[in-house]
DOPAMAR-785935 format. One record per residue (C-alpha): x, y, z. Coordinates in steps of 0.001 Angstrom, whole numbers, plus 500000, padded with zeros to 6 digits. Example, Ala and Ser with C-alpha at 12.3 -4.5 7.8 and 13.67 -1.06 7.14 Angstrom:
512300 | 495500 | 507800;
513670 | 498940 | 507140;
This chain:
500000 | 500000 | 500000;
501763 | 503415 | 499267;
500965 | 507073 | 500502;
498704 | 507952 | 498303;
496501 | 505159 | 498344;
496469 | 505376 | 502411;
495870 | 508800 | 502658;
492175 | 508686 | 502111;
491275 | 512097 | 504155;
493757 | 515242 | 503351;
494854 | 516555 | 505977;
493029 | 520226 | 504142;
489595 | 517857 | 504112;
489722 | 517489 | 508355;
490884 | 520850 | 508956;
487632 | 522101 | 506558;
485609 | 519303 | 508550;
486917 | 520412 | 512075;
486020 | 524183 | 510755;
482482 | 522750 | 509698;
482033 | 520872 | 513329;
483178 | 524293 | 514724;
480471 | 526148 | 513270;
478130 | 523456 | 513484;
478638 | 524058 | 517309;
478472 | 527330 | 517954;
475521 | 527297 | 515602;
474185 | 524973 | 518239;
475240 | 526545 | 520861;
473276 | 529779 | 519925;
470300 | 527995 | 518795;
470394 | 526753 | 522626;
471021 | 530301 | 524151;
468609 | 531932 | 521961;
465898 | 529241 | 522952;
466702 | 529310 | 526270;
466680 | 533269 | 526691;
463132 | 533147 | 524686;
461845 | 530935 | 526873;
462754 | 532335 | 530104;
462253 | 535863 | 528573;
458414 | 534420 | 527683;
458144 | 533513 | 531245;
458469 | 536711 | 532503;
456090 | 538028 | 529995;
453675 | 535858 | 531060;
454358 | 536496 | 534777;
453858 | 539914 | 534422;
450455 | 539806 | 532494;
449407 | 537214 | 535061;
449737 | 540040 | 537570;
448512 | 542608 | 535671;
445426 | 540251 | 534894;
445135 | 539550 | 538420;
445636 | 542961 | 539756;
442750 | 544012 | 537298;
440653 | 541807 | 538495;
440838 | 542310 | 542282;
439614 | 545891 | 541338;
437326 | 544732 | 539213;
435461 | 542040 | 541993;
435681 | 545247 | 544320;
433867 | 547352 | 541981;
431296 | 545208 | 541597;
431095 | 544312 | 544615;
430140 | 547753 | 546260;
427549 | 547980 | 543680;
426065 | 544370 | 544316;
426402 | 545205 | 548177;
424716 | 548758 | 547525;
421577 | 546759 | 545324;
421359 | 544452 | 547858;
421012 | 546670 | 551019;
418361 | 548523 | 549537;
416269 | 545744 | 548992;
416476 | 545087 | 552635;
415830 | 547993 | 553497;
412796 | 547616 | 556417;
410291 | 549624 | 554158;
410989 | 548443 | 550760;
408133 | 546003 | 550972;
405313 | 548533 | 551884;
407144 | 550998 | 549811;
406361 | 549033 | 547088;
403197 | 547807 | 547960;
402566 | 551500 | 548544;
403689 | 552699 | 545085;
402028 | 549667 | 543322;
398673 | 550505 | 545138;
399253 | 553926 | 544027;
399394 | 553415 | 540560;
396169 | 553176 | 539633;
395924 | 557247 | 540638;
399047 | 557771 | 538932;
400802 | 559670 | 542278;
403398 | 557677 | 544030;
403556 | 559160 | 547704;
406440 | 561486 | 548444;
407138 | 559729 | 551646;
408130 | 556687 | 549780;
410884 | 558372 | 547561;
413235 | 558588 | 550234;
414090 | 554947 | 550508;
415246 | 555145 | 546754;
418119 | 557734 | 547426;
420392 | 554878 | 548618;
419904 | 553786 | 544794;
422866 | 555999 | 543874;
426014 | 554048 | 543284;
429045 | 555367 | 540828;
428967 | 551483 | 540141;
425511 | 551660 | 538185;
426922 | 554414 | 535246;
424144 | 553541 | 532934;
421056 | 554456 | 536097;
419351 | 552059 | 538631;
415587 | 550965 | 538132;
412786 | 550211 | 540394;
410722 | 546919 | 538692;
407277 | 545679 | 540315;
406462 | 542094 | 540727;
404903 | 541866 | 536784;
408309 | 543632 | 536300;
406978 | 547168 | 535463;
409545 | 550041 | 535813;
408384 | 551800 | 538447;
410891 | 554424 | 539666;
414276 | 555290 | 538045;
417665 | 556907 | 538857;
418740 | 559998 | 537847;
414734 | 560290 | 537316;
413050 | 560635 | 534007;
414697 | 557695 | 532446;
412576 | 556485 | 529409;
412284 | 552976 | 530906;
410058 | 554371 | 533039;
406370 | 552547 | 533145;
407417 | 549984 | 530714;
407555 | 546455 | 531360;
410677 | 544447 | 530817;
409466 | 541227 | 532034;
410814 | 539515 | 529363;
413999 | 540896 | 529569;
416209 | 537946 | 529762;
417943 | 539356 | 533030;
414967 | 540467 | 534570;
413026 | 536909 | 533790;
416217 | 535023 | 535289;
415655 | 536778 | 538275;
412133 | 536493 | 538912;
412605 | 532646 | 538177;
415487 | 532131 | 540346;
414550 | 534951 | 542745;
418548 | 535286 | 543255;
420768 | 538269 | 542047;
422307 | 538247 | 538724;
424895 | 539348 | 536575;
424845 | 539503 | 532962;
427062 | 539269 | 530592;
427934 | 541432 | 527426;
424430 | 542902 | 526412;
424045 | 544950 | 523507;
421133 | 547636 | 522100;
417845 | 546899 | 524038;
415190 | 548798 | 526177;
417711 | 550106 | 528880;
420702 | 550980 | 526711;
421994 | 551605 | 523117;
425635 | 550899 | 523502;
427544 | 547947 | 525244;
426094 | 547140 | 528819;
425967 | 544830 | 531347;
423068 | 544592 | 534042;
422843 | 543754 | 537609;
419716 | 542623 | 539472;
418775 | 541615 | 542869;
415040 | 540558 | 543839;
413009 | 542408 | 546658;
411851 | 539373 | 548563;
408559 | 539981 | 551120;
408403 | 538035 | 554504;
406788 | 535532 | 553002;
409548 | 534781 | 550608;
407450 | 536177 | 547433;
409158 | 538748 | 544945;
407757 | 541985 | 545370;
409704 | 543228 | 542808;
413370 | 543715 | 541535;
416235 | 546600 | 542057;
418570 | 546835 | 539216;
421967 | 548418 | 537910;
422644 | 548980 | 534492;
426611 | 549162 | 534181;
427719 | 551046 | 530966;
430606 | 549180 | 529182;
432218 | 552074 | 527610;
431818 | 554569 | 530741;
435205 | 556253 | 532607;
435023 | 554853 | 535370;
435066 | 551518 | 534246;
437860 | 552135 | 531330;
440140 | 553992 | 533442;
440788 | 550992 | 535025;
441404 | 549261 | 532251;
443465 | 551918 | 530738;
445506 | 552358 | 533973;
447834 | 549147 | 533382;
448014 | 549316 | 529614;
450638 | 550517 | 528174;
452052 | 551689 | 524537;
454186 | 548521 | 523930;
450887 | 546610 | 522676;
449886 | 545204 | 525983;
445897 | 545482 | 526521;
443822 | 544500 | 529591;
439807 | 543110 | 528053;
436691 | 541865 | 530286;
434981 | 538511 | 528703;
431653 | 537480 | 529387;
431288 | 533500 | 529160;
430490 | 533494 | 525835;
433584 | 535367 | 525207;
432606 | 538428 | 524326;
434552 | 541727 | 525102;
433084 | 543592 | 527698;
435450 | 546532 | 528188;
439328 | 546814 | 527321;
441681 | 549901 | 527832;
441491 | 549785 | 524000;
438360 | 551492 | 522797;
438235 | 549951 | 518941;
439208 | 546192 | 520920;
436354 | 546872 | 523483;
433519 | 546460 | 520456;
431507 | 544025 | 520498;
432494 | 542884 | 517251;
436395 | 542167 | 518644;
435872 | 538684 | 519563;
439794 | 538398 | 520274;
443662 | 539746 | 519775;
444148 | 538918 | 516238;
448040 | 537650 | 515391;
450218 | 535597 | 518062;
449934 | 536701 | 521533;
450923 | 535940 | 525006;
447948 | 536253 | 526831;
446925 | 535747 | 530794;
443577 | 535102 | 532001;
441628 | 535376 | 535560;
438380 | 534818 | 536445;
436170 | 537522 | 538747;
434420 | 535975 | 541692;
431941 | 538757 | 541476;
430894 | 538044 | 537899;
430902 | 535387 | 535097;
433710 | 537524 | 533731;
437546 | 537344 | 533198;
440514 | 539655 | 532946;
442470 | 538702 | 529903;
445935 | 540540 | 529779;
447755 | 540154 | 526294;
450652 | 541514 | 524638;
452326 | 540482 | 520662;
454765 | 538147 | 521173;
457061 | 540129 | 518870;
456808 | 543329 | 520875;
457277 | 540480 | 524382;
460128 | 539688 | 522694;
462001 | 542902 | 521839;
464578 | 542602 | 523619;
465489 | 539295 | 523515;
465091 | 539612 | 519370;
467688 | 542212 | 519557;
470090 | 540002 | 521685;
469709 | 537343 | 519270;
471053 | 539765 | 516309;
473597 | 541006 | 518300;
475196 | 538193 | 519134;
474497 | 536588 | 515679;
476439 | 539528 | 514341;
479192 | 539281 | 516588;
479429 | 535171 | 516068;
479727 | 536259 | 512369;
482425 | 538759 | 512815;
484143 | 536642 | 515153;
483535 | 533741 | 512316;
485419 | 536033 | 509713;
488366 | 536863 | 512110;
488721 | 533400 | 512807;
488969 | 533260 | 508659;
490816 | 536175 | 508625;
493423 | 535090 | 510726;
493279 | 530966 | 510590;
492702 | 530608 | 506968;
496766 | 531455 | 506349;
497896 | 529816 | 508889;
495959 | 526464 | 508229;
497363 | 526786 | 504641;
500419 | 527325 | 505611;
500766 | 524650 | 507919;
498925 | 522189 | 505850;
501093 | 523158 | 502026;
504733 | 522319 | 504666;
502682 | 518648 | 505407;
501831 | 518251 | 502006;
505568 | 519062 | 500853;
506348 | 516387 | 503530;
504074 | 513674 | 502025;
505028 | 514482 | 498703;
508444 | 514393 | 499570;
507946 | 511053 | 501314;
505965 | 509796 | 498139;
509441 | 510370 | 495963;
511565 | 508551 | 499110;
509086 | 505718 | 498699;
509104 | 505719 | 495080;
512965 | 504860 | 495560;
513809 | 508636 | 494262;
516498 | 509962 | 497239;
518182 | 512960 | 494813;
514758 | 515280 | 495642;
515757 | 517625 | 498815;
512768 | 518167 | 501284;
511659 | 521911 | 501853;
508897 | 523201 | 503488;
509989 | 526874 | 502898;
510798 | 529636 | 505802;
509681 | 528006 | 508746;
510706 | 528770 | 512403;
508507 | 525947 | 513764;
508377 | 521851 | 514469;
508087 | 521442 | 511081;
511185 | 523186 | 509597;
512904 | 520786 | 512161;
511066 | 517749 | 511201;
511614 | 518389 | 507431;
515440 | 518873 | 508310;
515546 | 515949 | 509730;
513726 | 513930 | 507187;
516101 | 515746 | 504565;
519479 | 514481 | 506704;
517372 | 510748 | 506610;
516759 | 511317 | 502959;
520839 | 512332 | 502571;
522066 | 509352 | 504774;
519711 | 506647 | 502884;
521235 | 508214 | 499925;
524715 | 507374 | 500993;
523639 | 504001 | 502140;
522146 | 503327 | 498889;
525316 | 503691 | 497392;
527676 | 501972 | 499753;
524783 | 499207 | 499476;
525049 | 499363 | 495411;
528523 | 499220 | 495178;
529094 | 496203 | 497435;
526134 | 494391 | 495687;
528278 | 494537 | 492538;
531120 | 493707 | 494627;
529294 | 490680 | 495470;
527637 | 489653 | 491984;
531531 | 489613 | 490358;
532593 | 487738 | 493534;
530081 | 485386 | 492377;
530766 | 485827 | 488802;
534624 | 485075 | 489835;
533399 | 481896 | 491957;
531359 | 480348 | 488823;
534245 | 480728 | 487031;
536396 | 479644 | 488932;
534059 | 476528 | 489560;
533783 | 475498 | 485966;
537313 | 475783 | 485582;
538178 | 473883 | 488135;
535173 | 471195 | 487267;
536552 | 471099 | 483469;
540048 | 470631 | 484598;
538984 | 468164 | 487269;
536708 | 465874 | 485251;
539796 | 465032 | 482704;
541502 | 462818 | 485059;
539117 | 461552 | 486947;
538173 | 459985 | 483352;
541337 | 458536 | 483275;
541620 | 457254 | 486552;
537809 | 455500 | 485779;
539475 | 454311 | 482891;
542167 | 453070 | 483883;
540832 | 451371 | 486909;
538118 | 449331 | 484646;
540871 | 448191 | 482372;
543249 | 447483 | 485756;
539684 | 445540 | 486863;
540235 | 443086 | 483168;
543699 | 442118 | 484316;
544331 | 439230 | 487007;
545052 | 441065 | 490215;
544743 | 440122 | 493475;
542360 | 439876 | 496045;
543611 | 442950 | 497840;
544570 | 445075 | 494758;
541034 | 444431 | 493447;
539266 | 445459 | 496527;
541999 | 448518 | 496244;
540841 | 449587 | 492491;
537069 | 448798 | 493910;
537999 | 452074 | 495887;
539930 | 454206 | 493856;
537069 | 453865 | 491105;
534060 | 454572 | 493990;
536046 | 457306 | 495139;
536570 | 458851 | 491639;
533263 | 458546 | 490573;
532157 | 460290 | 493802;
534623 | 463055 | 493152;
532850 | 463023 | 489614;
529570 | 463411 | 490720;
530682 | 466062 | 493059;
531643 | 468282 | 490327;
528518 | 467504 | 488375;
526555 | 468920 | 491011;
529013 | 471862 | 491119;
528385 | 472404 | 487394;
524513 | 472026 | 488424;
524634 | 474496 | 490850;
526590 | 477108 | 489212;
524183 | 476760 | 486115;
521533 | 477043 | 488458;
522768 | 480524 | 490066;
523785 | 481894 | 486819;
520175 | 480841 | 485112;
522204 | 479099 | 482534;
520573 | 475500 | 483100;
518417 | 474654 | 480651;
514719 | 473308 | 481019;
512961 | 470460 | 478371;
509692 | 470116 | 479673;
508047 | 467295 | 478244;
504746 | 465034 | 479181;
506405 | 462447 | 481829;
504476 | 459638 | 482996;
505640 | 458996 | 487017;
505673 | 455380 | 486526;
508409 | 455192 | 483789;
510437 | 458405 | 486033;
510532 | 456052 | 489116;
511163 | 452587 | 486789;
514180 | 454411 | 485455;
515502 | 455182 | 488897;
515715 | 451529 | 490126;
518625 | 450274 | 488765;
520532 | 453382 | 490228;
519083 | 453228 | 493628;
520021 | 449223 | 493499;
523397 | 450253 | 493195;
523495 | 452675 | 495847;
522345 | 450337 | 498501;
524405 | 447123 | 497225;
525743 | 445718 | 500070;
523828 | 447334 | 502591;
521096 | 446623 | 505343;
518532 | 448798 | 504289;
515019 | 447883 | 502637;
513871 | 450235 | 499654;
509816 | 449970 | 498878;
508396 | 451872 | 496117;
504683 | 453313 | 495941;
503538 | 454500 | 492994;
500276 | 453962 | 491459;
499828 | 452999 | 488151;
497114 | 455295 | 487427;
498860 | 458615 | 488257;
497925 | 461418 | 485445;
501125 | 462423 | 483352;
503181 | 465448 | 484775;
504330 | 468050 | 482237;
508283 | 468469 | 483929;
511386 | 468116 | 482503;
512248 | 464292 | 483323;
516053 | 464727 | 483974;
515745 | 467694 | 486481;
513112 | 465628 | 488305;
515494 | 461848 | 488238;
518122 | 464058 | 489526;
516113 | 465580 | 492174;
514588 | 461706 | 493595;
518157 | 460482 | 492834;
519715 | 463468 | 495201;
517207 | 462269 | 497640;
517110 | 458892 | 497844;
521061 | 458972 | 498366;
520709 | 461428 | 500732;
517942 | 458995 | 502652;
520171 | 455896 | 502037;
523307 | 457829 | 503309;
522017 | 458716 | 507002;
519796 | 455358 | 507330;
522593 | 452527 | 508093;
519875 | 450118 | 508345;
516109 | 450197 | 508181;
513949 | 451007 | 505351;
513324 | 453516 | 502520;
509983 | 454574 | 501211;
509964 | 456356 | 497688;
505840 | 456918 | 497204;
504254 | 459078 | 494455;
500664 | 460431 | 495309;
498098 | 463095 | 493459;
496975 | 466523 | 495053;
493857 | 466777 | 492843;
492573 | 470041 | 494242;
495799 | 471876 | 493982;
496868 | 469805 | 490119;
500208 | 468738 | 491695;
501941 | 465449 | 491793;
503832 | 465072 | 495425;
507112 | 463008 | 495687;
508045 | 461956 | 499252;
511178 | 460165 | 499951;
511098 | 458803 | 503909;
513281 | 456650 | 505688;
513678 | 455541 | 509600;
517575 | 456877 | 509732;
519649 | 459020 | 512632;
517130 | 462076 | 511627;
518341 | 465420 | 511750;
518487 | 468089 | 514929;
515859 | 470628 | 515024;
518205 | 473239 | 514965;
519761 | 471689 | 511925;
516095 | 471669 | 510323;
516109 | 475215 | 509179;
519592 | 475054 | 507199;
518953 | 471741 | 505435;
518634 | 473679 | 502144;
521722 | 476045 | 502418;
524787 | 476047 | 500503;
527747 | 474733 | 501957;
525874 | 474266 | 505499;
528417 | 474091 | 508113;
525402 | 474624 | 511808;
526770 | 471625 | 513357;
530764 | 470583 | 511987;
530884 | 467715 | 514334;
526941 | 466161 | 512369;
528814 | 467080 | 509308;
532052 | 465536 | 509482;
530205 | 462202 | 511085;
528147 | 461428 | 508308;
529868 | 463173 | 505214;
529095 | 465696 | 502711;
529131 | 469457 | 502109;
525629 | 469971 | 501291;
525201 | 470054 | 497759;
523035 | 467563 | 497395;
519528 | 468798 | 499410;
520547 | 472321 | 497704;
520236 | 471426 | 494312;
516958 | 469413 | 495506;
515367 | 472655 | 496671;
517032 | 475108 | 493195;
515974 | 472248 | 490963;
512610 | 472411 | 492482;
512015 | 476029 | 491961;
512934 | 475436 | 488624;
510232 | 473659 | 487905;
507575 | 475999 | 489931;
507400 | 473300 | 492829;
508741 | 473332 | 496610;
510366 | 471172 | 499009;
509606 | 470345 | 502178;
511140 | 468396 | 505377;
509906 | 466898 | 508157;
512437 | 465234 | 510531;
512527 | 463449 | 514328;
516205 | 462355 | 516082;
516143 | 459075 | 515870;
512836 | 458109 | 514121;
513959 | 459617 | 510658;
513127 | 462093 | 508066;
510632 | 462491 | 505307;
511341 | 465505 | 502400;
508412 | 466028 | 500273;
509031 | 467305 | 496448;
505230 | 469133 | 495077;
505426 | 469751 | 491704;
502487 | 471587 | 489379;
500567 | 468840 | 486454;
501284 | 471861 | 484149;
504544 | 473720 | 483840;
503641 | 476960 | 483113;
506537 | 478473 | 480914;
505351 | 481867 | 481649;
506233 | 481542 | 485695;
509664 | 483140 | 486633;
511229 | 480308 | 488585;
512608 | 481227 | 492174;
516287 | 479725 | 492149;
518081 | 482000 | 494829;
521704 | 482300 | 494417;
């Protein structure tokens, strides 16, 4: 994975997202103020109209109140009774006594603003205050006040009435009945209360004010009664039109309320003002932060990017790029110096590194040479001294000078094979050794071998079985590269097993298409420190394990190059004194296409 592909965010990206999640919080934490100052500011709003409600209404139950207390001592009064038996007696002669008049002068009240009213018990207006009102001998029995009352015989208060007998404008009526010994109406006193009188507005108008507030009387139904506002006290205003904050209390004197209102947007001055001047100062604040942060975050972020890039070009295996971040007098001037004396030192490695490589590859060069030559020159007279010791073996000779030549010959042809595997190997290392791949059938491969391995163990005390079914597929190989590689092994297995058996078996892998070899045998074993240098050139772990049982480990090294070759692997497993199985896997198909791992 490189730089590029790991660096999925930019470091420019999070600094714009950080920005973002800045302003998405303040933005929050204003919307959170803001609601918070509304809401208490609302509270106080409606506190206040609560008490201004309230306030109005105390004054309003003791308004009413002296009038209903002034109504109903009158009608208790010792002579209202006779008086009005008197006066309805009288009426037939048209003269009400003078005497009788004098009772009625308690029947002025600054309550009653619309006049007081005398009614009989058929609810005929009998007597009026001031006098000469035009109610006056007219019957309102079927006033619906009046007829509550005489039903009920209780006092009553209306609610919003509008034109009728008594009054053209806005009114509300109160009545009491005039009750006999017996517990009969006699008749009925009455207030008429005018809606749109001083004395009932200047109440009103007392706690209003010129930010919008208003203070209203509902009936029941509703209906305005009276506010401080005179177009809002019509009947026809049957509420505050728009959004208000409004606060409402009952009277205990009346089927009426106080309602105290006020706009929200005028409640809320203030606190709208507040809001817009701390908006505007969150947005100026906002553009200093810009103002100020904006060249310094690209500033800081353009040095990082140099960095990556520069580290891109290191990675890229490019060391002759110098790493500058420009004037800086911070961490990151230091931290691209240092990367620059890193980038300088890897340089100079690089080179030392370079030129002892190709120190080492004509080393090598010099040692193939050197190990041809010396194999070419070698192999002459060790053909000779084969020779020579098969045509020594036709002559009569002795006992002991046979067994002598028997010697000379095995040791020459040891030395011979010795340099063949030299020549092997430094084909191998140089990628000089050819490969002839060819359709092998493993049958025929492990037929061929036989004879050899017959030879090998002639003389000795060890068993050799062979397993190898008949219906194995055909391997596409080169057949010589894999006889040398069983023959290497089997030698090898008959070389550390003095006696005791070896098994050479040939199995299929179907689901991975290879054909495994596996040559096992019940010898010494090998140490498990030895284990992971089986394969190595010229293995020298343990001197004493090689100079006991011989060789300088060619042999299992050519089995593991000569494997690669062919796109296969060797394995080993191996237990002290149980013995060792190596395991050659080799692909059905050679695919000429694979590079072939053959380490030098």
């Amino acid at each position: 994975m490189t730089l590029s592909t790991a660096r999925r965010w930019s470091i420019r990206a999070k600094t714009v997202l950080l920005f973002a999640g800045y302003v998405l919080v303040l933005a929050a934490v204003y919307g959170a103020f803001t609601v918070s100052l509304v809401r208490r500011e609302e509270a106080r709003t409606q506190d206040r109209l609560q008490q201004t409600a309230g306030l109005v209404a105390a004054e309003l139950d003791a308004y009413l109140e002296s009038g209903r207390q002034r109504l109903a001592t009158v009608s208790r009064l010792p002579g209202m009774t006779y008086g009005l038996g008197t006066i309805q007696d009288a009426a037939d002669t048209g003269r009400i006594p003078p005497w009788t008049t004098l009772h009625y002068l308690f029947f002025k009240s600054p309550v009653f603003t619309g006049g007081t009213l005398l009614l009989d018990r058929r609810g005929k207006v009998l007597w009026t205050e001031p006098p000469g009102q035009p109610w006056i001998g007219q019957s309102l029995a079927t006033h619906p006040v009046i007829e509550h009352v005489y039903a009920d015989k209780r006092a009553f208060v209306s609610g919003l009435l509008g034109p009728d007998p008594l009054l053209d404008g806005s009114h509300a009526l109160l009545a009491t009945p005039v009750l006999n010994a017996a517990g009969d109406i006699d008749g009925v006193l009455a207030g008429v209360v005018d809606l749109s009188a001083p004395e009932l507005t200047k109440i009103l108008r007392a706690v209003a004010s010129s930010e919008g507030r208003f203070v209203e009387i509902v009936d029941s139904a509703g209906k305005v009664l009276a506010g401080g506002d005179a177009a809002r006290a019509a009947p026809a205003a049957t509420g505050p039109e728009g959004e208000w904050m409004v606060a409402t209390v009952p009277l205990t004197e009346a089927p009426w309320q106080v309602v105290a209102g006020q706009p929200r947007t005028l409640a809320l001055t203030e606190v709208r003002q507040s809001r817009q001047e701390l908006l505007w100062l969150g947005l100026g604040l906002l553009l200093i932060t810009l103002a100020v942060g904006a060249p310094l975050v690209n500033g800081f972020v353009r040095a990082i990017l140099r960095l990556t890039d520069a580290a891109e070009v290191m990675a890229g295996g490019d060391l002759s790029q110098p790493v500058d971040v420009g004037r800086r007098r911070d961490e990151l001037s230091t931290l691209a110096y240092a990367f620059d004396q890193m980038r300088q030192e890897l340089q100079r490695s690089r080179a030392a590194l370079e030129r002892r490589l190709e120190e080492r590859e004509e080393l090598i060069r010099l040692k193939e040479e050197f190990l041809a030559g010396i194999s070419h020159e070698l192999r002459t007279p060790l053909n000779a001294i084969i020779g020579y010791s098969d045509m020594l073996a036709d002559e009569p000779v002795s006992a002991e000078g046979r067994e002598y030549l028997s010697t000379v010959r095995g040791q020459a042809e040891h030395l011979y094979r010795m340099l063949a595997d030299l020549l092997t190997l430094s084909s191998l290392n140089t990628g000089a050794l050819p490969v002839e791949v060819s359709p092998v059938r493993v049958p025929t491969v492990i037929a061929r071998l036989q004879p050899l391995v017959d030879q090998l163990r002639a003389g000795g005390l060890v068993e050799v079985t062979w397993e190898c079914p008949p219906a194995l597929p055909t391997i596409e190989t080169d057949p010589l590269r894999l006889e040398q590689i069983l023959n290497h092994l089997i030698a090898n297995a008959l070389k550390f097993t003095p006696h005791g058996r070896v098994t050479v078996r040939a199995r299929e892998h179907p689901e991975r298409a290879t054909i495994a070899f596996e040559v096992s045998d019940t010898g010494i074993g090998i140490p498990p420190h030895q284990l992971p240098h089986v394969f190595d050139e010229f293995r020298q772990v343990d001197g004493s394990f090689t100079r006991r049982h011989g060789g300088v480990g060619l042999g299992l090294t050519l089995v593991r190059k000569l494997a690669e070759l062919l796109h296969g692997s060797v394995t080993v497993r191996s237990e002290p004194g149980v013995g060792s199985t190596f395991t050659v896997e080799l692909p059905q198909r050679f695919h000429a296409g694979a590079a072939a791992s053959v380490a030098a």
